[in-house]
N, C-alpha and C positions, 0 to 999 in steps of 0.2 A: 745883456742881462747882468745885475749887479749880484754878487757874490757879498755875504754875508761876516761879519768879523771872524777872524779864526777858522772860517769853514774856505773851503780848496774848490776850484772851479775842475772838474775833474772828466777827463777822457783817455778812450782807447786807442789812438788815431792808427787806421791802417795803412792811409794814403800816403803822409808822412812822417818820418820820424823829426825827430824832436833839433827846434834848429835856434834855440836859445843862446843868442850869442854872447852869454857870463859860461857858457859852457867850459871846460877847464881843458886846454891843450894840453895831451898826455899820452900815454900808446895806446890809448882810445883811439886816438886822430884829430884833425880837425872837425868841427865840425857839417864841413861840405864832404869831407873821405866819411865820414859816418855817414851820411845822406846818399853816397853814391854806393856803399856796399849795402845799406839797408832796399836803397830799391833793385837794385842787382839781384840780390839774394832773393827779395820777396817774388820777382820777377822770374826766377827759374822756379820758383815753387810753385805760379799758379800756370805759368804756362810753360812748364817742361814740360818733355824734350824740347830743348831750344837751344839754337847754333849762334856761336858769340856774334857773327852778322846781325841774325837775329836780334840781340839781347839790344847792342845797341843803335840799332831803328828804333827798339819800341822804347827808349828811355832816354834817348838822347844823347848821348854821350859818343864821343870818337870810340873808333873799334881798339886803337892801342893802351885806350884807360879801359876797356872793355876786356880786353888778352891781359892786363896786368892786374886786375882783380880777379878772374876768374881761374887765374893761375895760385894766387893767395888762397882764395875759398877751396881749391884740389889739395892744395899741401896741407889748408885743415883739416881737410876729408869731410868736408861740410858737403862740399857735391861731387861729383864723379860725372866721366865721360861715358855715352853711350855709344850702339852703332846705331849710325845714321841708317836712314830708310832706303832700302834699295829702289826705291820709285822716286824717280823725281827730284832726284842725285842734278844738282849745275855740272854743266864740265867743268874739268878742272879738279884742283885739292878740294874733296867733298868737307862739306859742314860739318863738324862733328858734336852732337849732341849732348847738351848737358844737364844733369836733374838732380835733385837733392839724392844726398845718399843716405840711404835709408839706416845702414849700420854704422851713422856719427852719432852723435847727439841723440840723447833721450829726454823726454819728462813724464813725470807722471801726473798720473789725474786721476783726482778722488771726486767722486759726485754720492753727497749725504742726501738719501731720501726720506722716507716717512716712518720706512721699516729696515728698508735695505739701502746698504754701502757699495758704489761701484768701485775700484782701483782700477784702472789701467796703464799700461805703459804704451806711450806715443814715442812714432820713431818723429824726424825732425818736420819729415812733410804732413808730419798731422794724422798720419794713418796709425792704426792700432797695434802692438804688436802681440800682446795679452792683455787677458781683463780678470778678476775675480770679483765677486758677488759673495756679500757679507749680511747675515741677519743681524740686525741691534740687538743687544742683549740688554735691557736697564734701559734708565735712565741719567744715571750718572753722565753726567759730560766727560770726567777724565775719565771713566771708565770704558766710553764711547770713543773718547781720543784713541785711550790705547789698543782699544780692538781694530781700528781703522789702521794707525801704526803698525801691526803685528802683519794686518793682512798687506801692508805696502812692502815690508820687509820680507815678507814669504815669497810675494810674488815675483820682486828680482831677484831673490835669491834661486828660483825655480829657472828664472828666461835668462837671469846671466847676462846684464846685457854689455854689452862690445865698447861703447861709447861713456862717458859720463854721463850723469844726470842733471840736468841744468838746476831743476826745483820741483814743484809742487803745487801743480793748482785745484783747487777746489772750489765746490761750485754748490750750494745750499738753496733751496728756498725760502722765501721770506724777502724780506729789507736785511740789508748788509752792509755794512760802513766798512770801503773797500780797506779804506787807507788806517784806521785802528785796527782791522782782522777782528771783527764782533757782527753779529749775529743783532740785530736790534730788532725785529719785528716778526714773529714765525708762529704758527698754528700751533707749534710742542711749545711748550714754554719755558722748558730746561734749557731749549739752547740761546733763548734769550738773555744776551748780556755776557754770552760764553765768550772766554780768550779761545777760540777755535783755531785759529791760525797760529798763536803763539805754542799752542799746544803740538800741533803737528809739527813744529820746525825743531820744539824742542825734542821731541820724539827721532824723529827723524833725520836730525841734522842738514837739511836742506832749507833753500830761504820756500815760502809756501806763499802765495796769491790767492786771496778768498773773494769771492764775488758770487753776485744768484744764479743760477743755473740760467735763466730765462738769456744773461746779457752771453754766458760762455755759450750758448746753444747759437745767439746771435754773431758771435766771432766766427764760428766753425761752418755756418751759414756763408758769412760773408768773404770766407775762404773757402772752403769746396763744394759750396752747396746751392740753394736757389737763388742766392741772394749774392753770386759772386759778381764784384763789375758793380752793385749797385751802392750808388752813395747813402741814399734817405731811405730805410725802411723799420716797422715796427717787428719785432717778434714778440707773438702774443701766446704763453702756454697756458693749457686749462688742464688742469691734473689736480689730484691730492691736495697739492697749492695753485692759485692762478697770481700768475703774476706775465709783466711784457718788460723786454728790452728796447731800446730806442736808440737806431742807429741813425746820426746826424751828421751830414757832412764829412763822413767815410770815417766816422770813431760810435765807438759806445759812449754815449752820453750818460753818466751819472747822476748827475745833478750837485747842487751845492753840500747837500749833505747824504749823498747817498741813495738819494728816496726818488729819482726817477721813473718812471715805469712802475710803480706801483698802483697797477687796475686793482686791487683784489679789493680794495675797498672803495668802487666806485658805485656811484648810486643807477642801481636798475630798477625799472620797473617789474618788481619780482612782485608774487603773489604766495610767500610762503609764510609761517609764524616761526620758523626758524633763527634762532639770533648765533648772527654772526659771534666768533670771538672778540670780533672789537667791541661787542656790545647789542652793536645795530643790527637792522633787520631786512636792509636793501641793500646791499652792497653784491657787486658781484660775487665776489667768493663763496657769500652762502646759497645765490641762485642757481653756479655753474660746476661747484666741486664737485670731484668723484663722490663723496659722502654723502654730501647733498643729493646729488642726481639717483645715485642707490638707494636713498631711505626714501626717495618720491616714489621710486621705483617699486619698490615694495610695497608703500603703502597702497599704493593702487591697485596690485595685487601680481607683481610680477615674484615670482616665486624665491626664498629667501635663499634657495643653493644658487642663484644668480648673485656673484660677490666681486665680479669687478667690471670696469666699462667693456672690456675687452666681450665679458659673457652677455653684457644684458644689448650688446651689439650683433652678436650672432642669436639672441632670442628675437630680435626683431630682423634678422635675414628670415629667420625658420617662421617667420609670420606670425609673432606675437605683438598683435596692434597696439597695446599698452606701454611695451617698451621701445615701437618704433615712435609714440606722440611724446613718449618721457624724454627720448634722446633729441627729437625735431625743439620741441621746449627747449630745448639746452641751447642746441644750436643759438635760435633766434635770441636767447638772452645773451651770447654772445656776441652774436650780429648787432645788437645794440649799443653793447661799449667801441666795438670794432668803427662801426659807422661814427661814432665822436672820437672816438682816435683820433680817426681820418679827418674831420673838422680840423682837430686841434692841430694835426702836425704836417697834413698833406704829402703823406711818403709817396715814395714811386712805387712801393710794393710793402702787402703785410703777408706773411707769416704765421701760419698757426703749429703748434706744436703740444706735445703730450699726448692726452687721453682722446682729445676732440678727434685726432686722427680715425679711431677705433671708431668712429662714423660717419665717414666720408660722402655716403650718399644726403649727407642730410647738409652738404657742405652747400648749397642749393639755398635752402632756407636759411642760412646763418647769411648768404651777403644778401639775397633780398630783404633782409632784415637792415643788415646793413645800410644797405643803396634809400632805403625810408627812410633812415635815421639822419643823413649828413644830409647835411645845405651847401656846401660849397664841394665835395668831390663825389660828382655824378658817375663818374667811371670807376667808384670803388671796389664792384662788383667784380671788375676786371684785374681788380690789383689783388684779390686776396687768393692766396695759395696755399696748399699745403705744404709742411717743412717735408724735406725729402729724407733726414732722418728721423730714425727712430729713437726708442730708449734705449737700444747699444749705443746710442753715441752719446751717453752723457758725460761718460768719463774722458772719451775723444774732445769733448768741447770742453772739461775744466782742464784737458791739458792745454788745449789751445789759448788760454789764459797768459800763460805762460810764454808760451810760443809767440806769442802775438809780443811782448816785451822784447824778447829775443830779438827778432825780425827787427823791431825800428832801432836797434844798435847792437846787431852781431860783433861790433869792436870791442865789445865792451864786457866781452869774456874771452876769456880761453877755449878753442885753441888759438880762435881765427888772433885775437889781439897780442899774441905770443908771436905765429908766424909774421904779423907785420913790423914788431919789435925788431926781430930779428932779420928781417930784411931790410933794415933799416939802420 
């Protein structure tokens, strides 16, 4: 695929890190000691507890470059030794177990939604350690910056935490041009064109990672979630925004300018007079959004104290046939972009996420919708799942953003690149 003048061919890759050989020798390392502590490291993360035999079977490498990086990552406090399993113990000097240590390394993760602001702090393996939830006050952007700053600063100041903090990820809906930190395409339209990321680092003093929610929902997926192990999959969210990630070849794919995965203006066969804000009047987003789906909702006569998918999904458990055809409707318009997805990209698994969750029985009718729709992937039906997180994890997936940089060259900060300096 040709790549555009001035515009950057752009990915997340998790499989591996970065092996550019203008790389610059330095207490970075080489660039094969970067490749060998990045799959090390990523390697205790997804399958701790794991004993250095272990590590090196599953990565290849001899056990004594195995015992001498894994001695480096202890003295950063990056992982820690476990007690091994009392079952199943070799004779002999037992395997001693090793996993991320949870009180090294921190990030945080801010996830901007429609109304409310999540913050969290993520320890290094990706799990939570607190979160707060912020309402937007305004519209203002710096005004919206500094409310989110105030509340990321409350919050460590509350949890204290042990470790440093690496940075700052953040995760928005819309189109997002990862690499300016801007906002280009979003249902609010204040945050279009917003320095968003310059704003947070300057607040904050940390370097900050801005991306869509859809692709950090997609990282945290394909580290502890459905989609772990798997190389080619779509993450598709249908919320307040619809937007999808697209995982290719074990990275998030961007695209040239940013604008990959952008379903929310794809053409459905909708039957509404609703115009999109691009304009139009077919596009998924005005077929599938919570807004959309609610004001169908009402009009039809589902009562107006019904105000989010969550309620007008429990009015069609309690047997209100209006909001169970409103919700099946939903489905099947997404069963339609789903099934040319799958045309277009042939993943080994898609992914739905958000609000679509809050209707699970009607998950039935979205892939037979689907399975109509594709010509070339007959077995789509089998490939589509639900995300196994919820909306607590959004702030766990814009830290993951983060984390995910980390992983493909741990050398390339302190502590670990200080401990190798000096053993050296």
């Amino acid at each position: 695929m040709s790549t555009p003048a001035g515009a950057s061919q752009r990915g997340v890759d998790l499989s591996q890190p970065s092996t550019s050989p203008a790389a610059p020798r330095s207490w970075q390392g080489t660039t094969l000691r970067r490749r060998n502590y990045s799959v090390v490291l990523r390697t205790i993360l997804t399958d701790g507890p794991i004993s250095r035999v272990d590590i090196a079977r599953r990565v290849g490498l001899t056990p004594t470059a195995i015992t001498s990086i894994v001695t480096s990552l202890l003295k950063a406090g990056l992982v820690k030794e476990v007690q091994p399993p009392s079952e199943g113990r070799d004779r002999g000097r037992p395997k001693v177990p090793v996993v991320i240590d949870p009180d090294g390394l921190s990030v945080l993760g801010i996830f901007i939604g429609g109304t409310h602001t999540s913050v969290g702090l993520i320890d290094l393996s990706g799990h939570l350690i607190a979160e707060t939830e912020i309402e937007q006050v305004g519209t203002s952007v710096d005004g919206l910056v500094r409310q989110t700053a105030d509340a990321a600063r409350e919050l460590m100041d509350a949890v204290s935490p042990t470790g440093p903090i690496l940075g700052v990820g953040t995760s928005i809906g819309g189109w997002v041009d990862t690499d300016q930190g801007v906002v280009l395409d979003h249902v609010q339209p204040h945050w279009v064109g917003a320095p968003l990321r310059d704003g947070l680092e300057e607040r904050l003093g940390l370097p900050v990672v801005l991306n869509s929610n859809a692709r950090a929902m997609a990282l945290l997926e394909s580290w502890l979630g459905a989609a772990k192990g798997v190389r080619n999959f779509i993450y598709v969210s249908i919320g307040a925004l619809v937007g999808s990630a697209l995982f290719i070849d074990g990275k998030i794919y961007d695209g040239a300018s940013s604008a990959a995965g952008a379903v929310d203006h794809l053409s459905v066969r909708v039957r509404t007079k609703t115009q999109c804000f691009c304009g139009r009047r077919d596009c998924l987003h005005v077929a599938v959004s919570d807004e959309t789906t609610l004001r169908l909702a009402h009009q039809a006569g589902v009562p107006t104290t019904v105000t989010s998918i969550r309620d007008l999904a429990e009015a069609a458990e309690g047997g209100d046939d209006v909001a169970a055809r409103v919700l099946r409707n939903r489905a099947r318009y997404v069963g339609n972009a789903v099934g040319q997805l799958a045309d277009l990209l042939n993943p080994e698994l898609i992914l739905l996420g958000g609000s679509i969750l809050n209707g699970l029985e009607y998950l039935d009718d979205l892939r037979q919708r689907a399975a109509s729709t594709t010509h070339t992937a007959p077995d789509v039906a089998d490939i589509i799942r639900p995300s196994v997180f919820g909306r607590s994890a959004l702030s766990r997936a814009s830290g993951a953003l983060v984390l995910n940089s980390y992983y493909r060259n741990p050398l390339a900060h302190p502590p670990l690149g200080r401990v190798i300096e000096i053993e050296e």
